[in-house]
Residue frames as a rotation matrix with the C-alpha (Angstrom) as fourth column:
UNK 1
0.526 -0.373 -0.765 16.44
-0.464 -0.879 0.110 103.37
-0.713 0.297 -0.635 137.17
UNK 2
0.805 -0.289 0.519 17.91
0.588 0.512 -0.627 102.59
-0.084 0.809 0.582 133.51
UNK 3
0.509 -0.725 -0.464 21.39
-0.147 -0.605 0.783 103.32
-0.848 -0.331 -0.414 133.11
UNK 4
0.778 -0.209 -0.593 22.81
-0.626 -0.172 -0.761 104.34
0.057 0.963 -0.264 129.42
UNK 5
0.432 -0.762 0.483 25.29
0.229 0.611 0.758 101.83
-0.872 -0.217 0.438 128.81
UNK 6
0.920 -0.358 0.159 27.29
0.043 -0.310 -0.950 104.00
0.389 0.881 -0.270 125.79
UNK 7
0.455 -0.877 0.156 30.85
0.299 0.316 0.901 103.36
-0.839 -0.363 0.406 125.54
UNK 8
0.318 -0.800 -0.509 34.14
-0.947 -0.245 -0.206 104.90
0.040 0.547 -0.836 123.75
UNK 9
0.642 -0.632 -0.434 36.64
0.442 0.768 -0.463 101.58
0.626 0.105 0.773 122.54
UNK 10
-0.099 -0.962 -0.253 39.90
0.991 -0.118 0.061 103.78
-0.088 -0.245 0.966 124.16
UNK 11
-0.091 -0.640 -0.763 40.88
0.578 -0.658 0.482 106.89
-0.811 -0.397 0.430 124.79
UNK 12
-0.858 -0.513 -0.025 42.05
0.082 -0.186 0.979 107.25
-0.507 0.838 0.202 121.18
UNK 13
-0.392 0.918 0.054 37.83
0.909 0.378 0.175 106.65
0.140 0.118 -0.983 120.40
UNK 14
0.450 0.648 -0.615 36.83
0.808 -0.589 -0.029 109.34
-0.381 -0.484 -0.788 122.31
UNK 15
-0.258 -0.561 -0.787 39.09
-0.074 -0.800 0.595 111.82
-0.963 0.212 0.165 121.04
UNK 16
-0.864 0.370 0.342 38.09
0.289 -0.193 0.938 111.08
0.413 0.909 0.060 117.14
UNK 17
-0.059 0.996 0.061 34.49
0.920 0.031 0.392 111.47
0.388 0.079 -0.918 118.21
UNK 18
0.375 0.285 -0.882 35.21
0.577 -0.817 -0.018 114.62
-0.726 -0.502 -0.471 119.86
UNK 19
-0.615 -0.595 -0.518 36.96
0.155 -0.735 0.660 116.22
-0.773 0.325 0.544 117.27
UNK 20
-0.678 0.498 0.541 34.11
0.668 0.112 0.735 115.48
0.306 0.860 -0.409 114.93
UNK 21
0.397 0.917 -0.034 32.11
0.897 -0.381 0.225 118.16
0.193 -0.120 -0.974 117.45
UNK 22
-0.071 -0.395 -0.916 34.57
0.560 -0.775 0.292 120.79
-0.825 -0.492 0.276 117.53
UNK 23
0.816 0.515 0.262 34.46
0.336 -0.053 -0.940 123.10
-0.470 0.856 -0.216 115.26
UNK 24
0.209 -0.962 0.177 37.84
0.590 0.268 0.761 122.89
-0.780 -0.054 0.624 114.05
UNK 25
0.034 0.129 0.991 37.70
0.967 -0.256 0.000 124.63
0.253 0.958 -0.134 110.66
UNK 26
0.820 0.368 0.438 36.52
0.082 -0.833 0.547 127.70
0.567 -0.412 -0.713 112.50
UNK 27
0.857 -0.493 -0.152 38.96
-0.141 -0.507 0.851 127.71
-0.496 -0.707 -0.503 115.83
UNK 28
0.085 -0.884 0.459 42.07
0.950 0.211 0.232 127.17
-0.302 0.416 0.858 113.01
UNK 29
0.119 -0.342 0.932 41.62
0.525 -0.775 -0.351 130.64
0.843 0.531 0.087 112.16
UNK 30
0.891 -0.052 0.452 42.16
-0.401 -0.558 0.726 131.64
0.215 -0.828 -0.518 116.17
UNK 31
-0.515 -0.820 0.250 45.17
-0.587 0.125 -0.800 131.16
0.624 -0.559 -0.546 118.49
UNK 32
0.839 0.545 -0.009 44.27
-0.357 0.562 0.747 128.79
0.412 -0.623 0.665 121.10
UNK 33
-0.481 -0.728 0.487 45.87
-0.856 0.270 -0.442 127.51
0.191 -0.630 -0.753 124.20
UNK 34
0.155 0.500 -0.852 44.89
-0.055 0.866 0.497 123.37
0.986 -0.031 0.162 125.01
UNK 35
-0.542 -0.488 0.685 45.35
-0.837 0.242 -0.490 122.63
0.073 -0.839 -0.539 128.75
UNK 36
-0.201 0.170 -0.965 44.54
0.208 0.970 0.128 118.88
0.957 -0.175 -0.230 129.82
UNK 37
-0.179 -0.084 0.980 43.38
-0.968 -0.166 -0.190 118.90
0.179 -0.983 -0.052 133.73
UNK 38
0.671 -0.121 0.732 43.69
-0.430 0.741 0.516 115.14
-0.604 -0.661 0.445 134.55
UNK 39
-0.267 -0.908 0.323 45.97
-0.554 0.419 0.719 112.29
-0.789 0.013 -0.615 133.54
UNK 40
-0.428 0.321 0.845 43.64
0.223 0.943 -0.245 110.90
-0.876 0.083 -0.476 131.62
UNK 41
0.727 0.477 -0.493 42.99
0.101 -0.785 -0.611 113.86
-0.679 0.394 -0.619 129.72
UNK 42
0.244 -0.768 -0.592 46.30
-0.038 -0.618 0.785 114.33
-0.969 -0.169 -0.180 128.49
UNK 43
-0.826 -0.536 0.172 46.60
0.125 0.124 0.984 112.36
-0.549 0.835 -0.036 125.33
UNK 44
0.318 0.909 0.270 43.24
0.913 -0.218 -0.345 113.81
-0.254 0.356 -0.899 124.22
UNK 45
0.895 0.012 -0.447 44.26
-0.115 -0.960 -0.255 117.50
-0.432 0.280 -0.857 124.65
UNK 46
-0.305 -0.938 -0.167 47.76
-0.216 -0.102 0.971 116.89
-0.927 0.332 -0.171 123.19
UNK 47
-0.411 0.194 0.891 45.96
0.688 0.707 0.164 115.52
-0.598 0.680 -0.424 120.15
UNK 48
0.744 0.639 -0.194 43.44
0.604 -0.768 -0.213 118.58
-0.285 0.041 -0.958 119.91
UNK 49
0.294 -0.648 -0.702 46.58
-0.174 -0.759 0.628 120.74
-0.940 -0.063 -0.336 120.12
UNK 50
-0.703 -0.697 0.143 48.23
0.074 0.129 0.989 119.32
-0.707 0.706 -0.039 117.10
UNK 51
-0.277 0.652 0.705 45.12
0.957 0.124 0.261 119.91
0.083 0.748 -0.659 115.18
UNK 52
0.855 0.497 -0.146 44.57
0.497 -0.867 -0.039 123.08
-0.146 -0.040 -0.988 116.34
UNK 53
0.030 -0.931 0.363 48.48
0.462 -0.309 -0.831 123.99
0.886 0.193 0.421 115.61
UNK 54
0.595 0.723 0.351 47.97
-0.055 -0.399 0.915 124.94
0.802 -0.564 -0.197 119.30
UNK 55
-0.674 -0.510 0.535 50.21
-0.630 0.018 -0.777 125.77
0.386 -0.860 -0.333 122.76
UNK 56
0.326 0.758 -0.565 49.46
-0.083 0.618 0.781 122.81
0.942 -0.208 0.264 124.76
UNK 57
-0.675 -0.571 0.466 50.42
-0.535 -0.056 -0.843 122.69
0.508 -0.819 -0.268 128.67
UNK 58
-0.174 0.632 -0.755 48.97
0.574 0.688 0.443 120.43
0.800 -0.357 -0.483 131.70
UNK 59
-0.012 0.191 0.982 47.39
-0.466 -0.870 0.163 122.32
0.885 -0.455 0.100 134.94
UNK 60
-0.536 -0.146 -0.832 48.00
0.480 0.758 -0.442 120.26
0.695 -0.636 -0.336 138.10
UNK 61
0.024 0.690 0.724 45.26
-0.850 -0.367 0.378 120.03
0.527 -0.624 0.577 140.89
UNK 62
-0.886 -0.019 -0.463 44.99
0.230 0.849 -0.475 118.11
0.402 -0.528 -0.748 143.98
UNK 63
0.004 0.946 -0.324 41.91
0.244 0.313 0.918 116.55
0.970 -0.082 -0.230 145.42
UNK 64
-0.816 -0.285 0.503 40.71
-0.473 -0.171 -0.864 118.15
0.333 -0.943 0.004 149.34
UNK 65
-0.327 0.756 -0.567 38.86
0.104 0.625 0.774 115.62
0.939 0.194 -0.283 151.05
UNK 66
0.589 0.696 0.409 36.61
-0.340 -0.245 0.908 115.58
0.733 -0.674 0.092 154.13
UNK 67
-0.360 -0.728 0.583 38.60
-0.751 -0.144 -0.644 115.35
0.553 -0.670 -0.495 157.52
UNK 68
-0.433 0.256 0.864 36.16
-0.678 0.539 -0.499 112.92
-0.594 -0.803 -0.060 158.70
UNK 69
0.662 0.334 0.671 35.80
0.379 0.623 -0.685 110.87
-0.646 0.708 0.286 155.25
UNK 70
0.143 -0.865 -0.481 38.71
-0.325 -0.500 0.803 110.20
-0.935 0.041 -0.352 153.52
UNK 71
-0.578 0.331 0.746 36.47
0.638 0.754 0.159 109.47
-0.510 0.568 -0.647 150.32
UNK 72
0.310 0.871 -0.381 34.80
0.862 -0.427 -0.275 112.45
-0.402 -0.243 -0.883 150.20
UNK 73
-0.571 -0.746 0.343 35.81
0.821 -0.504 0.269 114.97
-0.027 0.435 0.900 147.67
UNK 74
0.359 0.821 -0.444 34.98
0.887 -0.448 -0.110 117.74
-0.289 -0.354 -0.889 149.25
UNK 75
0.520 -0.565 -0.641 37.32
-0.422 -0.822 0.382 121.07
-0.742 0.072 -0.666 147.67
UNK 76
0.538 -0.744 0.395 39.80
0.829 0.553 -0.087 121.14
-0.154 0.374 0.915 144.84
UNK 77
0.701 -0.174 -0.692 42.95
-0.095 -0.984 0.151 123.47
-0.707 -0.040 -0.706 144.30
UNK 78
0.965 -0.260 0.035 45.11
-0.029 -0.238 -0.971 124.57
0.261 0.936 -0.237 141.77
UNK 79
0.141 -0.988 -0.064 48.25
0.983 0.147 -0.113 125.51
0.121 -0.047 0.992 140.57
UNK 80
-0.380 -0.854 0.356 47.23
0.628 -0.521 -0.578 128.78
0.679 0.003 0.734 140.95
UNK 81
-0.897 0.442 0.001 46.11
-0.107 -0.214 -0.971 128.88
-0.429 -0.871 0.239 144.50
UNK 82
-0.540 0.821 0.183 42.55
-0.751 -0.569 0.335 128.61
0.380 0.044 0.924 143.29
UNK 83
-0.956 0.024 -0.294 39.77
0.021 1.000 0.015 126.67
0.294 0.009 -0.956 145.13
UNK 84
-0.175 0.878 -0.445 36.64
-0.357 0.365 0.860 125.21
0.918 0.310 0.249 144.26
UNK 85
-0.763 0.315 0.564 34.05
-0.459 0.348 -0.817 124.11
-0.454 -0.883 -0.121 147.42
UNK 86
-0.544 0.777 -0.316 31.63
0.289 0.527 0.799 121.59
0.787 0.344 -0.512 147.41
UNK 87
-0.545 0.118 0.830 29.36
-0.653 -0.681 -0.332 123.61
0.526 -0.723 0.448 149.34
UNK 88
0.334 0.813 -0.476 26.59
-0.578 0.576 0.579 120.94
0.745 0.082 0.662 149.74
UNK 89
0.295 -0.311 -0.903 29.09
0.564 0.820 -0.098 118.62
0.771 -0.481 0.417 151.05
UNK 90
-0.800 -0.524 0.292 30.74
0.048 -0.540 -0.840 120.92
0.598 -0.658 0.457 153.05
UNK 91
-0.232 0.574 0.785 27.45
-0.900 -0.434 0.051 122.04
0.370 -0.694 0.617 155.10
UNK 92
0.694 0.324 -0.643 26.29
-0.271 0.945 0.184 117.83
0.667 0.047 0.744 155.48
UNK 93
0.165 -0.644 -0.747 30.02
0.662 0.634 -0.400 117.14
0.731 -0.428 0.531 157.07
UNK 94
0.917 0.071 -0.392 29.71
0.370 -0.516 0.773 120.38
-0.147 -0.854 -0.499 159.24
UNK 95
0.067 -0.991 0.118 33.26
0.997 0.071 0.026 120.98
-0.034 0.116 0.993 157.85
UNK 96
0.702 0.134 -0.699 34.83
0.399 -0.888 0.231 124.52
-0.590 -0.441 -0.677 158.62
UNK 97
0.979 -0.196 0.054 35.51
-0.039 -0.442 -0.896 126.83
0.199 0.875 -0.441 155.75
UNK 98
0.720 -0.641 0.266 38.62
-0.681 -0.727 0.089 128.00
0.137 -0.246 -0.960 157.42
UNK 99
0.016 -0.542 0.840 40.13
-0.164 0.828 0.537 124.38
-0.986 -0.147 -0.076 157.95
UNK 100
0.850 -0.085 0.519 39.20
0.505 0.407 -0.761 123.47
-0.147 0.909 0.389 153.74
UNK 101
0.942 -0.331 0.053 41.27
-0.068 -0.343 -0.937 126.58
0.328 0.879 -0.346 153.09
UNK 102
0.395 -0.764 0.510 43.98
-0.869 -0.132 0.476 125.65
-0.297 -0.631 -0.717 155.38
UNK 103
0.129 -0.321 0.938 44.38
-0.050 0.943 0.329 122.43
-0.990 -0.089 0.106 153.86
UNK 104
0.923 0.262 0.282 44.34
0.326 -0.144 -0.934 123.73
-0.204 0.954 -0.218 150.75
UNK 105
0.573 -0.820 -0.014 47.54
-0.820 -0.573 0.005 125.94
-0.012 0.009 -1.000 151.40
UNK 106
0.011 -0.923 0.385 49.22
-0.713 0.262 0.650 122.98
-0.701 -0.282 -0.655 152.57
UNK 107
0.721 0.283 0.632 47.90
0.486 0.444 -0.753 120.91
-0.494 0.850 0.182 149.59
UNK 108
0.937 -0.079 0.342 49.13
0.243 -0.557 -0.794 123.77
0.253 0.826 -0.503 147.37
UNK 109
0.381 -0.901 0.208 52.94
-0.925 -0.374 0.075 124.28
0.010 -0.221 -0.975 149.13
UNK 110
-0.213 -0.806 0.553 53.76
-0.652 0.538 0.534 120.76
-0.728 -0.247 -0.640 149.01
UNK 111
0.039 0.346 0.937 51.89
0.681 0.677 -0.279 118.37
-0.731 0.649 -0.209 146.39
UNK 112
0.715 0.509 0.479 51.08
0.518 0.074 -0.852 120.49
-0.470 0.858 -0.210 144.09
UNK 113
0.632 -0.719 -0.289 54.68
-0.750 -0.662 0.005 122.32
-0.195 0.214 -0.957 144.08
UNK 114
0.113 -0.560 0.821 56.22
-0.242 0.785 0.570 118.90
-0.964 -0.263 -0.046 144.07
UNK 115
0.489 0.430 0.759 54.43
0.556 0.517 -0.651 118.34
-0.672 0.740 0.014 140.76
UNK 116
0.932 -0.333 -0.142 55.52
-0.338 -0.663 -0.668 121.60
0.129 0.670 -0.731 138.93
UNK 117
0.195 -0.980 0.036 58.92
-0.898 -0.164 0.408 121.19
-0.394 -0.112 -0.912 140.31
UNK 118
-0.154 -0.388 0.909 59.20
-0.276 0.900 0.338 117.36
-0.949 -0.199 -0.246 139.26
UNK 119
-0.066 0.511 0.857 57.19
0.800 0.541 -0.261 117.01
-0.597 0.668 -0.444 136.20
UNK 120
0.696 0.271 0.666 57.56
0.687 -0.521 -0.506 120.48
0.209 0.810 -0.548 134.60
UNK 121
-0.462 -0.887 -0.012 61.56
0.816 -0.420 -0.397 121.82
0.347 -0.193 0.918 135.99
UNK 122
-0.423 0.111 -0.899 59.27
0.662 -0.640 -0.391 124.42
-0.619 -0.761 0.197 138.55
UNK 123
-0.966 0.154 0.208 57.95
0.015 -0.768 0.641 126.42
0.258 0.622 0.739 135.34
UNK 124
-0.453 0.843 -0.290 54.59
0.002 -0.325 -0.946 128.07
-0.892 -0.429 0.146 135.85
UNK 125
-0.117 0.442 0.890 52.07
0.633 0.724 -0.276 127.26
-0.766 0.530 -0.364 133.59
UNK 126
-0.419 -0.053 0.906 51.80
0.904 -0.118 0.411 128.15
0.085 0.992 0.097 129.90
UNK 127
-0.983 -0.034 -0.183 50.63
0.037 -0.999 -0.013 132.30
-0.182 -0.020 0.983 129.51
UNK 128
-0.377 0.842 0.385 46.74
0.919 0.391 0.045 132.39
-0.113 0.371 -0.922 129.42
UNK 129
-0.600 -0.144 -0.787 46.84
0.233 -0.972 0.000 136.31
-0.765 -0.184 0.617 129.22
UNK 130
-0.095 0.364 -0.927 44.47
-0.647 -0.730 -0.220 137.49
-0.757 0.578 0.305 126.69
UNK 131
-0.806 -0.284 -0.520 44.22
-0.583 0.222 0.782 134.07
-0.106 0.933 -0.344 124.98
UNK 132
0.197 0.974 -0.108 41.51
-0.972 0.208 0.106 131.88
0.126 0.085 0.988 123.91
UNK 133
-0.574 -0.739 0.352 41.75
-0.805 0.432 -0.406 128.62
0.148 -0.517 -0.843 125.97
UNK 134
0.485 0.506 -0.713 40.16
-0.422 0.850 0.315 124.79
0.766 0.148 0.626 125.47
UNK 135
-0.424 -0.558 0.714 40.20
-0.906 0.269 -0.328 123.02
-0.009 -0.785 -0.619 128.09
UNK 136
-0.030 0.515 -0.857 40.07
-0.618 0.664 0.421 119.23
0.786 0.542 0.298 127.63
UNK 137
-0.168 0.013 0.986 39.31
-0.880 0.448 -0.156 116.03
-0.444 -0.894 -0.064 129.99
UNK 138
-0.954 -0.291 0.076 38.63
-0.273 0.944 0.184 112.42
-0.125 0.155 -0.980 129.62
UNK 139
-0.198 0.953 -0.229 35.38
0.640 0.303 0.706 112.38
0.743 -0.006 -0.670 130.80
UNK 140
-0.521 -0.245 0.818 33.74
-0.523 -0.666 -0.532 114.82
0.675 -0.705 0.218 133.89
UNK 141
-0.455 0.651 -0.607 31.90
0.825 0.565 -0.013 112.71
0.334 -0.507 -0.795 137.08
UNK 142
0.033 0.455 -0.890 30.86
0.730 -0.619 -0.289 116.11
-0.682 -0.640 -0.353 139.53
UNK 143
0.368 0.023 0.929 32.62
0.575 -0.792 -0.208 118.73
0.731 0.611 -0.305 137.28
UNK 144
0.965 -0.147 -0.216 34.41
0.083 -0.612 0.787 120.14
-0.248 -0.777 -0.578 140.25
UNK 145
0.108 -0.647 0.755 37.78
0.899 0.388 0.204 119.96
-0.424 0.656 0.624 138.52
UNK 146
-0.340 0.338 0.878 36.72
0.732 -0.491 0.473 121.30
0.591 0.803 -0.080 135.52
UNK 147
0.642 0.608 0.467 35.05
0.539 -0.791 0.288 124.35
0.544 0.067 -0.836 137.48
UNK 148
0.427 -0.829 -0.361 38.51
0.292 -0.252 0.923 124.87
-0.856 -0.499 0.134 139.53
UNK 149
-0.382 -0.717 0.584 40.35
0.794 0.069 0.605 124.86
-0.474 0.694 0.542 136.41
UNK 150
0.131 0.313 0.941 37.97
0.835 -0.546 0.065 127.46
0.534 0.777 -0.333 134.62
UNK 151
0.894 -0.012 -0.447 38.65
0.403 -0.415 0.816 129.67
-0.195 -0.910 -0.367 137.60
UNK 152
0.240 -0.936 -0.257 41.92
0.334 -0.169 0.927 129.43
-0.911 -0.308 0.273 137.58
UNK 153
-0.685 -0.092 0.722 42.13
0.667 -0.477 0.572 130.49
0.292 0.874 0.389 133.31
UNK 154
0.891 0.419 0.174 39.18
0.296 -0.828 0.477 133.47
0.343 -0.374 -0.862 134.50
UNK 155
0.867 -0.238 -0.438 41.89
0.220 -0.604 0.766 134.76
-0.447 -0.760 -0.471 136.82
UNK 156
-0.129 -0.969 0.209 44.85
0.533 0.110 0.839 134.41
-0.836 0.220 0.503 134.27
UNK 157
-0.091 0.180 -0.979 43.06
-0.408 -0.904 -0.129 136.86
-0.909 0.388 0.156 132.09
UNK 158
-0.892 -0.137 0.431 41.91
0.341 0.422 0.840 134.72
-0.297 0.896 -0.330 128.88
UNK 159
-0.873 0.364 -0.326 39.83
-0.486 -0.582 0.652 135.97
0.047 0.727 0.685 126.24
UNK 160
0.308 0.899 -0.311 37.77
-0.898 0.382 0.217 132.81
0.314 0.213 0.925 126.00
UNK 161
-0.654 -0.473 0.590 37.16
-0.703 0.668 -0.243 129.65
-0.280 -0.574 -0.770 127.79
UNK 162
0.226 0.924 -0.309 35.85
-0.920 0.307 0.245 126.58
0.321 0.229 0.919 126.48
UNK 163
-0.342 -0.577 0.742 35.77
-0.885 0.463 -0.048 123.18
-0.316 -0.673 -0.669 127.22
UNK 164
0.232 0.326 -0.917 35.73
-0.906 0.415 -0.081 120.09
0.354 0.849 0.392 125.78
UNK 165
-0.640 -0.727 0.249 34.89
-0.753 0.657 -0.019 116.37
-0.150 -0.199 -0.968 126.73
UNK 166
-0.912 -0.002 -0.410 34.08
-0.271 0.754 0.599 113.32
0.308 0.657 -0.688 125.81
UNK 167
-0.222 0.955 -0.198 31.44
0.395 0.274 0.877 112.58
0.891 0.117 -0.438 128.27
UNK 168
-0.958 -0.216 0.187 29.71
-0.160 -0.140 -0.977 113.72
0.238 -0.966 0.100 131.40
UNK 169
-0.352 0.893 -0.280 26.44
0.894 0.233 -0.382 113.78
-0.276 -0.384 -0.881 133.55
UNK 170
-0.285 0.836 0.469 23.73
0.705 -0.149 0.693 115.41
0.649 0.528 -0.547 131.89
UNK 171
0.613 0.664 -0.427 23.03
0.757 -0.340 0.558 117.46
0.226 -0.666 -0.711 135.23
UNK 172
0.023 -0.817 -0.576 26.10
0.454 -0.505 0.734 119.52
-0.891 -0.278 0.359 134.85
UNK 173
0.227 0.371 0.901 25.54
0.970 -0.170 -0.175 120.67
0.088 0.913 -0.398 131.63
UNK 174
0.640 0.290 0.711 24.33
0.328 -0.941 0.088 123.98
0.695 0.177 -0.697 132.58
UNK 175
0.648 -0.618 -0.445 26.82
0.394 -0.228 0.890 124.12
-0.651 -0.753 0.096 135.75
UNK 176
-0.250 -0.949 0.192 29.53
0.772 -0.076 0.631 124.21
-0.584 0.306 0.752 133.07
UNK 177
-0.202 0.183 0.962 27.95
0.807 -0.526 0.270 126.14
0.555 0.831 -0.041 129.86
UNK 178
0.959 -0.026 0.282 27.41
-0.077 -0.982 0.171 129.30
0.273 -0.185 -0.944 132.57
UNK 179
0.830 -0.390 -0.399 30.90
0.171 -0.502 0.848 129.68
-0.531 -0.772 -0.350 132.89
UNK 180
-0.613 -0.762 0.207 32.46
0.363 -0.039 0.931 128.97
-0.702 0.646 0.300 130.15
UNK 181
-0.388 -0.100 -0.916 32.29
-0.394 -0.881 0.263 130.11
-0.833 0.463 0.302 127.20
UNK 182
-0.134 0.273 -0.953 31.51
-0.859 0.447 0.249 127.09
0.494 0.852 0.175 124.82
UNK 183
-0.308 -0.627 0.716 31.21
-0.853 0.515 0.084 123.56
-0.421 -0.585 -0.693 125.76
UNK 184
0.057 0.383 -0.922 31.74
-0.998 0.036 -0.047 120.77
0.015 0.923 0.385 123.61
UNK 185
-0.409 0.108 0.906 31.05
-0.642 0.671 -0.370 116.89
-0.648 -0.733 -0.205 124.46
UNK 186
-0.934 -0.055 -0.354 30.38
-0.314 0.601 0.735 113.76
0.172 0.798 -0.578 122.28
UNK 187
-0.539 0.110 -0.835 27.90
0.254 0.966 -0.037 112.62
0.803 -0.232 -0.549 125.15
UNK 188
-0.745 0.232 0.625 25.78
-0.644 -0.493 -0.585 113.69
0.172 -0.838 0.517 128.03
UNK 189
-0.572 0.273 -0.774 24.37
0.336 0.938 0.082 110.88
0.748 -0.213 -0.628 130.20
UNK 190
0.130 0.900 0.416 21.14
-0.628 -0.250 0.737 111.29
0.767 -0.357 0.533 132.51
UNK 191
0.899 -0.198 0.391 22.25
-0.272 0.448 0.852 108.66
-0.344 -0.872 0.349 135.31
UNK 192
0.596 -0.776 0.205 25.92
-0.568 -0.588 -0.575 109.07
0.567 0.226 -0.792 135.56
UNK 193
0.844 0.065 -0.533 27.80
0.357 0.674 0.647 106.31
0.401 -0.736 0.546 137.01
UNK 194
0.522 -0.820 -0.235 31.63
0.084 -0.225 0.971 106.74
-0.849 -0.526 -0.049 136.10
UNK 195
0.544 -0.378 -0.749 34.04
-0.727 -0.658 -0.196 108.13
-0.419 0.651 -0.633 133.70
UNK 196
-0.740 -0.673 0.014 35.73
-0.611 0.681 0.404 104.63
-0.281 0.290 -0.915 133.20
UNK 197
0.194 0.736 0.649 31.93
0.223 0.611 -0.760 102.89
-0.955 0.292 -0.046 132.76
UNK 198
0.771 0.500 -0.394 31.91
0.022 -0.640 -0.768 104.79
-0.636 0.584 -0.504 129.49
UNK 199
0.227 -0.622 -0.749 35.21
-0.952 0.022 -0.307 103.05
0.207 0.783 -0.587 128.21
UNK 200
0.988 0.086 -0.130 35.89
-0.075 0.994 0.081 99.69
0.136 -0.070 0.988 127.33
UNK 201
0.165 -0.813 -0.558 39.51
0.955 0.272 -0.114 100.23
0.245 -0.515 0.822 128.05
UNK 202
0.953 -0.224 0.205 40.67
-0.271 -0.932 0.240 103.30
0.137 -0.284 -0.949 130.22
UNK 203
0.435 -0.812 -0.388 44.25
0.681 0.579 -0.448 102.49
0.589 -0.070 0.805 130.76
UNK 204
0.638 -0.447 -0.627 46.16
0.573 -0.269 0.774 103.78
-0.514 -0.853 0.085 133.86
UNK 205
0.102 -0.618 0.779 48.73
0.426 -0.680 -0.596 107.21
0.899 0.393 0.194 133.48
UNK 206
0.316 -0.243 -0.917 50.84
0.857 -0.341 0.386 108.11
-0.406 -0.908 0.100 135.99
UNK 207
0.955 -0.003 -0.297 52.57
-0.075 -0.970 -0.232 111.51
-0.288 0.244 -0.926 135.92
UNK 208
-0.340 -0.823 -0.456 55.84
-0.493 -0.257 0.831 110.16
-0.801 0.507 -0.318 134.76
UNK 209
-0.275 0.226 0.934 53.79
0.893 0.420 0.161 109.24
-0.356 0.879 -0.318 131.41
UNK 210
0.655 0.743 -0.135 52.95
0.659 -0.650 -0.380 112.87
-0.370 0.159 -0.915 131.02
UNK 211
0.247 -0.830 -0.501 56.52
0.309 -0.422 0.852 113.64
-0.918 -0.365 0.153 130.35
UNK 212
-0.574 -0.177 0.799 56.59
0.699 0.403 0.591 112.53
-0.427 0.898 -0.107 127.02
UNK 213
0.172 0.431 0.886 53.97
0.950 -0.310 -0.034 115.13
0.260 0.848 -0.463 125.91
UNK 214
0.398 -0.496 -0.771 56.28
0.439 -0.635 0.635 118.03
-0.805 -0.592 -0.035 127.43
């Protein structure tokens, strides 16, 4: 198996190259909301925003992993209660629906309130009522994330959902483009290793770096 060795310089890389596929000209005559869904995302979609003259806010999800592999991302939830199953995995580890969503709850009442309350003074995230909403990332490995998050704007009642990143695996494509509305990407790779292969520098971002774009 040959594996694509294509690479962004930084962050700051990938984001010019993506903005050269958006179609910026065009979404300047819309409203648009930006949301970032990882840390790594953040100074990408804050960028996007200021070009799009755009509300920009961060959505906070926590990873639910297998009870009997604590490697195994096997569920993710929101900030607003929503959650995504790997079913696959889920049927392989024998894992019981009712236990993912029980660990979800307690995911979602203590981590993921910790975050809002620490890192955004308890506010609830940015209005997505009726607006048209980009959602941006670093890079996507599964796309399970990214398919929590579009959920969770679906259920907040936006107009339009698209999504935009730098790279991902080539086999998700179509996972994403049926649910969203647009999706827009510099890159799609055919043997997918990792979202950090695919930069020569990824630099670390904790969540008290995320303050700064508040």
């Amino acid at each position: 198996m040959k594996i694509e060795k294509f690479t962004f310089k930084d962050r700051e890389e990938a984001c010019s190259d993506l903005c050269k596929v958006l179609p910026i000209e065009k979404m300047l005559q819309e409203n648009w909301v930006v949301l970032a869904v990882s840390l790594g995302g953040v100074s990408i979609a804050k960028h996007i925003s200021k070009t799009l003259q755009s509300s920009f806010d961060y959505i906070f999800t926590h990873k639910i992993f297998a009870s009997n592999n604590d490697e195994c991302e096997i569920a993710i939830v929101t900030e607003t209660s929503e959650v995504v199953i790997h079913e696959e995995l889920m049927k392989s580890f024998k894992l019981n629906l009712k236990d993912i969503y029980c660990n979800a709850d307690e995911i979602y009442n203590t981590k993921i309130q910790e975050y809002k309350k620490k890192y955004r003074d308890s506010r609830s995230l940015v209005s997505l009522k009726d607006a048209n909403v980009l959602i941006v990332d670093e890079g996507l490995n599964t796309g399970l994330t990214m398919m929590a998050c579009i959920k969770s704007v679906v259920t907040q009642g936006a107009k339009s959902i698209c999504v935009a990143v730098p790279v991902l695996p080539k086999v998700i494509v179509n996972d994403i483009e049926t649910i969203a509305d647009d999706l827009y990407y510099v890159k799609a790779i055919d043997h997918f290793v990792s979202i950090d292969f695919y930069y020569e520098k990824l630099e670390d971002i904790s969540f008290e770096d995320i303050k700064e774009y508040n």
